[in-house]
C-alpha positions as CSV (number, residue, x, y, z in Angstrom):
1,X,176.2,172.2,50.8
2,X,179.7,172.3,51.1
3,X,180.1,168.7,51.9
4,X,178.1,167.8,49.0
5,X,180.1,169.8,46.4
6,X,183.7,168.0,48.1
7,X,182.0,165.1,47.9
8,X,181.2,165.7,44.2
9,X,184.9,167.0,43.5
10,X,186.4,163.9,45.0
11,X,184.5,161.7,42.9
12,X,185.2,163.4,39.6
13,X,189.1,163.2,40.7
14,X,188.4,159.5,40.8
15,X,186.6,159.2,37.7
16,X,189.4,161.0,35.9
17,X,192.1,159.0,37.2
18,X,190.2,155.7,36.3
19,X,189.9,157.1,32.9
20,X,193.3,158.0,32.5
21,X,195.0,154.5,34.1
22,X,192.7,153.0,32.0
23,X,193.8,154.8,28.5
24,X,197.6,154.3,30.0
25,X,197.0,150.6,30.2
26,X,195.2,150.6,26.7
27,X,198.8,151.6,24.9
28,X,201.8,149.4,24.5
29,X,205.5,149.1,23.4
30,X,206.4,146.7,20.7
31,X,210.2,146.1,21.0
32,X,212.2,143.4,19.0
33,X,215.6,143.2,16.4
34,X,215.8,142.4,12.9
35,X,219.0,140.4,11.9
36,X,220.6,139.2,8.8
37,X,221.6,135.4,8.9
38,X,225.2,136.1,7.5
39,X,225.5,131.8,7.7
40,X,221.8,131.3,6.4
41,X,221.0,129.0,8.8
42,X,218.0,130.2,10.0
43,X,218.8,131.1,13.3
44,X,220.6,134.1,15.2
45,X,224.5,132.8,15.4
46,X,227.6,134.9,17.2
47,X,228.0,136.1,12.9
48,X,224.5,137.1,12.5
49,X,224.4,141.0,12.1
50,X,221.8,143.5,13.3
51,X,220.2,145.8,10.6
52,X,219.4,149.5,11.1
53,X,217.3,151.1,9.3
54,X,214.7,148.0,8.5
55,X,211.1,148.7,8.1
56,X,208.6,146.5,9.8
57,X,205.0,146.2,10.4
58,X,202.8,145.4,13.1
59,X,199.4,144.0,11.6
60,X,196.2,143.3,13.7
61,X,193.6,140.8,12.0
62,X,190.3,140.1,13.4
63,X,189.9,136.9,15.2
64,X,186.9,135.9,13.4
65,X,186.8,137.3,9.7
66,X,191.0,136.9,9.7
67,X,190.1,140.8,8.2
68,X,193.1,143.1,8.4
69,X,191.9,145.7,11.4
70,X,194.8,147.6,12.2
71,X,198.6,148.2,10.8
72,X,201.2,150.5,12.2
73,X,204.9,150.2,10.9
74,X,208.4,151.0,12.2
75,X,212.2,151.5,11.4
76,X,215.0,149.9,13.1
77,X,217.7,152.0,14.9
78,X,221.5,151.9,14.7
79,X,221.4,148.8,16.7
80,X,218.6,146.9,14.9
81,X,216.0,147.5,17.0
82,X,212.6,148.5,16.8
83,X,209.8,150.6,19.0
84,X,206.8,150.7,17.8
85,X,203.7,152.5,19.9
86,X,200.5,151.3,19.6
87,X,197.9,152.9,21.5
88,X,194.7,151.0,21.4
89,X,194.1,147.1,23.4
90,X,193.9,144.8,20.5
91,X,192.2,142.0,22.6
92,X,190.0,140.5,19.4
93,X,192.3,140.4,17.3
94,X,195.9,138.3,16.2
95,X,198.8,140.4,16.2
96,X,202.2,139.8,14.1
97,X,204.9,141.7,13.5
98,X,206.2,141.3,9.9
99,X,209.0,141.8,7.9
100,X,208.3,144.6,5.0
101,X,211.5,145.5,3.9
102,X,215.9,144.9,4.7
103,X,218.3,148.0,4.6
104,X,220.5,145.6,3.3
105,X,220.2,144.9,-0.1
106,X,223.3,141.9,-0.1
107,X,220.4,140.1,2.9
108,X,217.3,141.0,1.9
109,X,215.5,137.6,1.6
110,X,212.7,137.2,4.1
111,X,213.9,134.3,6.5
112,X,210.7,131.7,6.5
113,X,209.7,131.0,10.3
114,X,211.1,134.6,11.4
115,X,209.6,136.4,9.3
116,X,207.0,137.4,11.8
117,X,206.3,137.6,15.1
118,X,203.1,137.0,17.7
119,X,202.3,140.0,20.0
120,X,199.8,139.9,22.5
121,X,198.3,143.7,22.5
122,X,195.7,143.3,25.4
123,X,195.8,144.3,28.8
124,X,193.6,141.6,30.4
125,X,195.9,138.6,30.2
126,X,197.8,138.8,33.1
127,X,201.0,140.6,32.2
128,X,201.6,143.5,34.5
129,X,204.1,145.3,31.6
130,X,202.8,147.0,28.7
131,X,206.0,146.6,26.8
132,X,206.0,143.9,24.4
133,X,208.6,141.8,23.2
134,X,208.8,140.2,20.1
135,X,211.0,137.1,18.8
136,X,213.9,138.5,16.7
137,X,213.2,138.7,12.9
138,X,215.9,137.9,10.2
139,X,216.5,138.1,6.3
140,X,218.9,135.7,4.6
141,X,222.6,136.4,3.7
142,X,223.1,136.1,-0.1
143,X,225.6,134.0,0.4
144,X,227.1,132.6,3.6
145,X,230.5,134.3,5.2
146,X,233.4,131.9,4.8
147,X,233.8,131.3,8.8
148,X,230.3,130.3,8.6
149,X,231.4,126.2,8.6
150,X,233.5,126.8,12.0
151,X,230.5,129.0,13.5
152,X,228.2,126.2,13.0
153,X,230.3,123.9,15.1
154,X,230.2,125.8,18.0
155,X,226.5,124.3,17.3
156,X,227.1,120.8,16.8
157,X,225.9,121.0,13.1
158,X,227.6,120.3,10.0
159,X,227.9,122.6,7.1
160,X,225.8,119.8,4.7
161,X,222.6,120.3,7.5
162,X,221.9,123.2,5.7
């Protein structure tokens, strides 16, 4: 009798510890910046500036209806960086996260093409890490800083490129 109630214990220690790697590997970390384009160029440049305090959304859509399933949003710290928790796997669905709104009201103009960016919230694709990270996002400059035209040679473009 004994041996059948350690038996039973040890087997409800394993359950419970499948269970809980299980809703461990189910959550992830969504890290990434958001950036002001100072030379509205459309790219991160040694001028571009990080903005804290930036709100920004993570938004889940279904893979087959394109239905919004899940939102959670986030602020960026001091340094213009984001965490954002999310504690579900996601694996039928498209992830972005978006742009919602600049701290900065002198660069607060959605940069097209980094506006958003892909996440991959599943757990069964290979990646041993559940921490996430996202392409940097940036909003355009109102106007471009004066020592814009010498950054972008450092890049090999010209000031009429843009």
């Amino acid at each position: 009798m004994a041996k059948m109630i350690t038996l039973f214990v040890v087997c409800l220690v394993l359950f419970a510890s499948i269970n809980v790697s299980a809703n461990i590997m189910d959550t992830f970390l969504v890290v990434g910046k958001v950036y002001c384009d100072t030379c509205r160029c459309g790219f991160e440049t040694s001028a571009s500036k990080y903005l804290p305090g930036s709100r920004v959304r993570i938004e889940c859509k279904n893979r087959d209806t394109n239905d919004l399933a899940y939102t959670v949003e986030g602020f960026t710290n001091s340094k213009g960086e984001y965490k954002i928790l999310v504690n579900s796997d996601r694996r039928d669905e498209f992830c972005d996260v978006v742009l919602i709104r600049s701290s900065d009201p002198m660069c607060a103009e959605p940069n097209t093409g980094r506006d958003r960016a892909r996440v991959v919230l599943a757990s069964n694709n290979g990646m041993v890490s559940n921490t996430r990270f996202a392409n940097s996002m940036g909003f355009l400059s109102n106007e471009p800083l004066a020592s814009c035209t010498k950054i972008l040679q450092q890049y090999e473009f010209s000031e009429d490129q843009f």
